[in-house]
TIFIMAR-237181 format. One record per residue (C-alpha): z, y negated, x; residue number from 1. Coordinates in steps of 0.1 Angstrom, whole numbers, plus 5000, padded with zeros to 4 digits. Each point is the difference from the previous one (the first is absolute). Example, Ala and Ser with C-alpha at 12.3 -4.5 7.8 and 13.67 -1.06 7.14 Angstrom:
2
+------+------+------+-----+
:    w :    v :    u :   i :
+------+------+------+-----+
: 5078 : 5045 : 5123 :   1 :
: 4993 : 4966 : 5014 :   2 :
+------+------+------+-----+
//
This chain:
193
+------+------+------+-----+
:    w :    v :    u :   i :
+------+------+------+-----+
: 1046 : 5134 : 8845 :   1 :
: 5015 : 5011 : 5034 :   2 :
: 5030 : 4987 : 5018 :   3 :
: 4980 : 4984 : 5021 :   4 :
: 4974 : 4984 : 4983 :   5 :
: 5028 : 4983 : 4977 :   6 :
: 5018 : 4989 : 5035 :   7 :
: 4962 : 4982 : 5004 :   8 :
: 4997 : 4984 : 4967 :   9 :
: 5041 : 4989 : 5005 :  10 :
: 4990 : 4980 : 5032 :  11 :
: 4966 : 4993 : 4985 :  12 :
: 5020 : 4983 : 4972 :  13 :
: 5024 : 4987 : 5026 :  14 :
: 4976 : 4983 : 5024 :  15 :
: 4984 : 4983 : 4966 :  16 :
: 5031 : 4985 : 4986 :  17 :
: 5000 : 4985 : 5037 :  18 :
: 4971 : 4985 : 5000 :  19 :
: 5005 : 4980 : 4963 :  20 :
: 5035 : 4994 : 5011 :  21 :
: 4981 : 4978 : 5031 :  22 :
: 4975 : 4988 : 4977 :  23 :
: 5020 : 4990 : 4970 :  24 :
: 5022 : 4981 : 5030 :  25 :
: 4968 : 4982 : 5008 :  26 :
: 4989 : 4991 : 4968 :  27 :
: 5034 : 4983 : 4991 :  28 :
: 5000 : 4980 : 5030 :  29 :
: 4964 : 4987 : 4987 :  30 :
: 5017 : 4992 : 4964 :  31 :
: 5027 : 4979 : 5017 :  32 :
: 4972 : 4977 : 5024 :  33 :
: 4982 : 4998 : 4966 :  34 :
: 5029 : 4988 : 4983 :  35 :
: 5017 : 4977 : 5028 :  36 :
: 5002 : 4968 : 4984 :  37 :
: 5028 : 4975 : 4992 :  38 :
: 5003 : 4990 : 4959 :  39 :
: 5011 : 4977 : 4979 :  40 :
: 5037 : 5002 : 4987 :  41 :
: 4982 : 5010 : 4962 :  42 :
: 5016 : 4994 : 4969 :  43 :
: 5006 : 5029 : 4974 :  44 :
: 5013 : 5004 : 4964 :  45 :
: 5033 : 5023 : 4999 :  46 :
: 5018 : 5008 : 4968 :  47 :
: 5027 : 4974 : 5013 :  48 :
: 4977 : 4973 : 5006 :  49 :
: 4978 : 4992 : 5032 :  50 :
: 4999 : 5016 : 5031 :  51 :
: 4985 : 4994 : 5036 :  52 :
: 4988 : 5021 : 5023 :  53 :
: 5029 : 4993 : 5025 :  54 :
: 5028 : 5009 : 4974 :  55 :
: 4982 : 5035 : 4994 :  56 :
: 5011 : 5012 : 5032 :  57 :
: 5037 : 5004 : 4995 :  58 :
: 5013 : 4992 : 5033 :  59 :
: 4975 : 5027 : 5021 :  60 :
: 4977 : 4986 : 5022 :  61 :
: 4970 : 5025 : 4981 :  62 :
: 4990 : 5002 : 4970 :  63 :
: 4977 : 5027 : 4977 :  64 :
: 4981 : 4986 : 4974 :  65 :
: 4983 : 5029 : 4977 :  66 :
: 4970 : 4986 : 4978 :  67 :
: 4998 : 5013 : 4970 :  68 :
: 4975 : 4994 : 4974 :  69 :
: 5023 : 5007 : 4974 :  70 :
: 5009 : 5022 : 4971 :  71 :
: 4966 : 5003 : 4988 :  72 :
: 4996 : 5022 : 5030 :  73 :
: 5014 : 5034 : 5005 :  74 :
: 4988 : 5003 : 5034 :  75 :
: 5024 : 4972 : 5008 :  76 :
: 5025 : 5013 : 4981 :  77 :
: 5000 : 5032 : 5019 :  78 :
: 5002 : 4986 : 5032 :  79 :
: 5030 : 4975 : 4986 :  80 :
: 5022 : 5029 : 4985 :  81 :
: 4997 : 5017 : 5036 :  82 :
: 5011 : 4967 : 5014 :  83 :
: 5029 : 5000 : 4980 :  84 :
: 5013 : 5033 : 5011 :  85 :
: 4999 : 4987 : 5041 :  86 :
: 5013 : 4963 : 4988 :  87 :
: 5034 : 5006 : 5019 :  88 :
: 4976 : 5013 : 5030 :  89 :
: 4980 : 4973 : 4999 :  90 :
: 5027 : 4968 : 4996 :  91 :
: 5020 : 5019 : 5026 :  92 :
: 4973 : 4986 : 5024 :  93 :
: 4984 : 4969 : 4982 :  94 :
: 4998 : 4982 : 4965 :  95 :
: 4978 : 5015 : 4976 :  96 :
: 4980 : 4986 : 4978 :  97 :
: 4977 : 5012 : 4968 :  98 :
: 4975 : 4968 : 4991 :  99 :
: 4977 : 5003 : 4968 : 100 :
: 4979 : 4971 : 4980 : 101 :
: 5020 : 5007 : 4971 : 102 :
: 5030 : 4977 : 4984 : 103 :
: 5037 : 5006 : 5017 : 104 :
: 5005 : 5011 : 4962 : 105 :
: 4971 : 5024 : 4998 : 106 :
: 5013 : 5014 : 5033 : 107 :
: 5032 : 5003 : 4987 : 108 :
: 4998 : 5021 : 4972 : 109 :
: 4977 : 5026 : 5019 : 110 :
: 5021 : 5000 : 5026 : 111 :
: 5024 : 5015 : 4975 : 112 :
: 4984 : 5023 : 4988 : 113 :
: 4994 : 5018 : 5034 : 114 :
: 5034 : 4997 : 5009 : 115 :
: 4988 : 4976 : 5030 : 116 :
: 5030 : 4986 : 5024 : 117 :
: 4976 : 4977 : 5018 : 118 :
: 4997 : 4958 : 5000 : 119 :
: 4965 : 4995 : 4984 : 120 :
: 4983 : 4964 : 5000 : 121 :
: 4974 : 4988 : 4978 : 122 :
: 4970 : 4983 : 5025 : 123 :
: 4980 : 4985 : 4964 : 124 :
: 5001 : 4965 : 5012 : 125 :
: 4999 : 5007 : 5036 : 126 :
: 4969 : 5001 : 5023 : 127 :
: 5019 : 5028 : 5021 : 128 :
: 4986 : 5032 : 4987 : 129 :
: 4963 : 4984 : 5004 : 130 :
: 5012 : 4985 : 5036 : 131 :
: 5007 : 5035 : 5012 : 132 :
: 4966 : 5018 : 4990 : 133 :
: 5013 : 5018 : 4970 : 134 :
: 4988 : 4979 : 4973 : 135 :
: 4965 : 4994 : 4990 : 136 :
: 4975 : 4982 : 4977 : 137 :
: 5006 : 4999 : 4964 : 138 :
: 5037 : 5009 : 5010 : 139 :
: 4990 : 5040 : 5012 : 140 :
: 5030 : 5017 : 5022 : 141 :
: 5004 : 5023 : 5021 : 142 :
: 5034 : 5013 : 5014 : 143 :
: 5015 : 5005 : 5031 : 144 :
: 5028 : 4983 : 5022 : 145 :
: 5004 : 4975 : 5022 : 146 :
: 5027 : 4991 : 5026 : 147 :
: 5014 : 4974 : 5010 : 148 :
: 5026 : 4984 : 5034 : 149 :
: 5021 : 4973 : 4999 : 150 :
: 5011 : 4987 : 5032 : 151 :
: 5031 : 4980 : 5010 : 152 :
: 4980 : 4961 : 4991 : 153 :
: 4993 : 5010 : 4966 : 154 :
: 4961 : 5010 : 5006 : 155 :
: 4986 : 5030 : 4979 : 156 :
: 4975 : 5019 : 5009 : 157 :
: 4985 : 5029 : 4988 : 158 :
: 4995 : 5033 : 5028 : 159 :
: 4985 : 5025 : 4981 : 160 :
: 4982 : 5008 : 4968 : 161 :
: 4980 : 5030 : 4982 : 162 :
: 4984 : 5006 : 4967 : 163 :
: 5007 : 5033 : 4982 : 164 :
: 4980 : 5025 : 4987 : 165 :
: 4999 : 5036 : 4989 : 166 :
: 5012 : 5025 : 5024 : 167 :
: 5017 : 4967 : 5023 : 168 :
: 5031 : 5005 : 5023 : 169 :
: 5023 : 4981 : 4978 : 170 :
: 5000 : 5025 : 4969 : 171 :
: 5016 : 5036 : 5007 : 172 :
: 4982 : 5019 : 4968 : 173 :
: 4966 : 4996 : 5016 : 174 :
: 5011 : 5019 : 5030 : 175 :
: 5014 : 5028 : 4979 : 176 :
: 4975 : 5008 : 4977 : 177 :
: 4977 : 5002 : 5026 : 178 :
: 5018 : 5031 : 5015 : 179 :
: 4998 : 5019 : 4968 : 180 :
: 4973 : 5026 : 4994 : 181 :
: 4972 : 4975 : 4984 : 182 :
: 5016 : 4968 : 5014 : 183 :
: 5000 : 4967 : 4983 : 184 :
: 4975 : 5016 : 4972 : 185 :
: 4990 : 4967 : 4986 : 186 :
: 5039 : 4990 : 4990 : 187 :
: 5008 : 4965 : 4987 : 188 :
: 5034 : 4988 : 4998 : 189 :
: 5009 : 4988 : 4969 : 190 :
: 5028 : 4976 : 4984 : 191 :
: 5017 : 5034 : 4978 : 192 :
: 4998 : 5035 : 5006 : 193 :
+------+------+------+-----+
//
């Protein structure tokens, strides 16, 4: 390959990366109308009792909710361990919080065993996970996020939300395997190695 012709496929490559940049901008602002809406001030089980919506946010004004289906999956638990390495990022800028439908004490003890710093709330007697589109009949889940504002009267809504998937923005390994020589190559994460 010339000079040149690599110069082309450079700004090729350049004027690409452009246009996602512009469309991924546009399809967030699409996630956020479709998730404008106020909620309810939910109640959740912590390991140290019960806890409402509200009280998650830790004196921010936004909030991060990750929903996770739990730690039968190890697709969720990929994308938590990578949220535990940016957790001083992330509360830098808002309160962050992992929801599952399992117990506070199930949580727990997972929690531990990854090494995970973040607070983790149990949604099993709460309508929340099914209120934001992430749980389905004959209790099925999916993951992904949702997040929340609070403003100065107390009201909560949420501004944004997204499901996650395979080869999503919010997951780092995707994106790397995907530059090696056969790319993802059918790769499953998995809970050991």
């Amino acid at each position: 390959m010339t000079s040149n012709s690599k110069e082309e496929l450079r700004n090729k490559i350049s004027e690409l990366e452009k246009e996602i940049w512009e469309k991924e901008k546009q399809v967030v602002e699409l996630k956020k109308s479709l998730a404008e809406k106020s909620v309810l001030d939910y109640e959740f089980d912590a390991t140290d009792g019960k806890v409402n919506l509200s009280e998650l946010f830790d004196n921010k004004d936004d909030l991060i909710i990750i929903h996770n289906m739990g730690n039968k999956c190890p697709y969720c638990t990929m994308w938590a361990d990578g949220f535990n390495g940016l957790l001083h990022h992330l509360t830098d800028r808002a309160a962050f919080v992992v929801v599952s439908p399992y117990s506070p004490e199930v949580q727990h003890t997972f929690a531990q065993t990854r090494g995970w710093k973040f607070k983790m709330v149990s949604t099993q007697d709460s309508s929340f996970t099914k209120d934001m589109g992430y749980e389905f009949e004959d209790k099925k889940y999916i993951p992904g996020v949702s997040v929340f504002h609070k403003d100065d009267t107390g009201k909560i809504e949420r501004t944004g939300m997204d499901v996650f998937g395979p080869g999503d923005n919010y997951n780092s390994p995707w994106h790397l395997f995907q530059l090696l020589k056969y790319g993802v190559n059918e790769w499953h994460p998995k809970f050991e190695y």
